[in-house]
N, C-alpha and C positions, 0 to 999 in steps of 0.2 A: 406306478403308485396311483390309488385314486384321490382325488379333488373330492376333498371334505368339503370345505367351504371357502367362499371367493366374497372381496369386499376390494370397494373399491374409496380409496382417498384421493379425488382430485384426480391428477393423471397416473397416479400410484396406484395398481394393483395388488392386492394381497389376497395369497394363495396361502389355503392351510392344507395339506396332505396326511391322508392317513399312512400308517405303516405299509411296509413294501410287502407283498405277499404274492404268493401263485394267485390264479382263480379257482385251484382247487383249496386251498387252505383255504380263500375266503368264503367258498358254499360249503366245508365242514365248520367252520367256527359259526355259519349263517342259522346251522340244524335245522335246516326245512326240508330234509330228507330223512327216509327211514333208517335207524343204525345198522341193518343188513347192506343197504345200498351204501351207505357213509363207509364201511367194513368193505366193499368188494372195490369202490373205487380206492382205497388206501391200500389194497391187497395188489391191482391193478397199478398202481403209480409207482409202490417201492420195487415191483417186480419188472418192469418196464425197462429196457437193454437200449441205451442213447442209438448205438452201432447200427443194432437190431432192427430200429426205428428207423433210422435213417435210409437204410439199405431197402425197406419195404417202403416207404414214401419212393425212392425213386424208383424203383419198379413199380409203383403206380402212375407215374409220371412217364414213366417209356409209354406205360400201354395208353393214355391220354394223348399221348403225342400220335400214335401209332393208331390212335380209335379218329383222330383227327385227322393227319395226313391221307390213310388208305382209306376207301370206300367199302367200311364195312357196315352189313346189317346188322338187325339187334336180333337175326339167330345164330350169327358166329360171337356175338358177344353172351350170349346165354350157354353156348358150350363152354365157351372157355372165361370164365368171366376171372376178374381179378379187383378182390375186394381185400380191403383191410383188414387183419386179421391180427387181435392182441395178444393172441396165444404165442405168432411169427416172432416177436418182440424182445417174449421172455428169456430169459438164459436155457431155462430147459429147452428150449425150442433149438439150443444149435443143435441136441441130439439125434431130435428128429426128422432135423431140416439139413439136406444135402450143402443146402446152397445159402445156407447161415450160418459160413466158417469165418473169422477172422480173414484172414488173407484171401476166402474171394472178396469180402467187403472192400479191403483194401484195395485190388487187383481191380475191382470194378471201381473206384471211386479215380483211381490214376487213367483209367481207360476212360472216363468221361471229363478227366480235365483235359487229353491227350486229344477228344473229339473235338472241342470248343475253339472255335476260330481265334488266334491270335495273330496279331499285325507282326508282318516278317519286318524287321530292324535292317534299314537299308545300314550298307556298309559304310563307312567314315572314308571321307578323301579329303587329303589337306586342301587346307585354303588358297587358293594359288591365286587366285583371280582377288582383282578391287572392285569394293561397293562403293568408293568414292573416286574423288580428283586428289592426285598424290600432292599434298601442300611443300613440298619441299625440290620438287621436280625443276624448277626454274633455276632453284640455289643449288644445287646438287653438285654441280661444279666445283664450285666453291667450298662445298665440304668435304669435298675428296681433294680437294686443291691440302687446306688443313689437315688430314688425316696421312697424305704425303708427308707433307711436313715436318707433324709431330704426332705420327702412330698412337701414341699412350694419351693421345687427351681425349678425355671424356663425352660423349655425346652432351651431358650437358651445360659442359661448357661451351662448347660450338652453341649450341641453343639460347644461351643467356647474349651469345655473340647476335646470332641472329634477330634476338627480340632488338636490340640496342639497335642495328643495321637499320633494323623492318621496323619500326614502333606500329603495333597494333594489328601488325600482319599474324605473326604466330602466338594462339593464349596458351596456356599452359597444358592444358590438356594432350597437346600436338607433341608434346615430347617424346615420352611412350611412343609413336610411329618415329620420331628420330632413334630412338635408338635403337630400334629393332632395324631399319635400314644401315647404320653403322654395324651393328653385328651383323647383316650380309654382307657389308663391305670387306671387313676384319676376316670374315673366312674364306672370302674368294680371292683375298691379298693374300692369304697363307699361302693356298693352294698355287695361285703365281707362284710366288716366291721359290 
């Protein structure tokens, strides 16, 4: 959109916008061109193949990269030169163009997403290893001592035990790691058993 007009109140800025438009809509609505020219770019715009365009922007773009990379002069680019061409575009154009079929566009556009470097995705290993000091390693004893005991009590009941024991040792957050070592406790007491 363009900015009609800007005013400013204080640290408030205010923005007025004109309507949304192409920039070719606004140099026809502008009429500072001859109605021949205004007729050929309108004839040019409706007839214009999104695919068509695409396909020949990157094939200007290979040979840019290719006029860049390789060391060539300006008489191998005068042989074979590779310009923009809006006739390439139009739909007539797949009749006469070998190589403005659907499915090469296609075929070529999977083949240069298939070029482009992508980060190989290391593969997942469980967690085995600690990033901390185990808070429960001293008492652990004692919690297997109660899980002897009485199998069916709850890890967080052992925990409200251990707050009352420890005042100010375990906050709450530490539960969660209790009970996930009671559930390794519970399956390697099965597997005993």
């Amino acid at each position: 959109m363009k900015l009609e007009q800007k005013s400013r109140d204080g640290a408030t800025v205010h923005r007025i916008y004109d309507t949304a438009q192409t920039p070719l809509r606004r140099l026809l609505d502008k009429e500072i061109l001859a109605s021949e020219k205004n007729n050929r770019l309108m004839e040019i715009f409706t007839s214009l193949d999104p695919i068509l365009l695409l396909e020949q922007i990157k094939r200007i773009q290979d040979a840019l990269w290719q006029y860049a990379v390789q060391d060539i002069t300006e008489t191998d680019i005068s042989k074979d030169p590779v310009n923009f061409d809006v006739k390439m575009c139009t739909p007539g154009a797949m009749q006469v163009s070998p190589i403005a079929t659907d499915t090469h566009v296609i075929n070529d556009f999977h083949e240069r997403e298939n070029r482009r470097y992508k980060k190989t995705k290391k593969t997942r290993v469980p967690h085995t290893w600690r990033t901390r000091e185990n808070p429960f390693e001293h008492v652990w004893p004692d919690i297997c001592k109660f899980l002897e005991v009485r199998p069916e009590r709850t890890a967080k009941s052992i925990f409200t035990e251990l707050q009352l024991r420890y005042p100010a040792r375990y906050k709450k957050g530490q539960l969660r790691t209790l009970q996930r070592h009671v559930k390794a406790w519970r399956s390697e007491a099965l597997l005993t058993f």
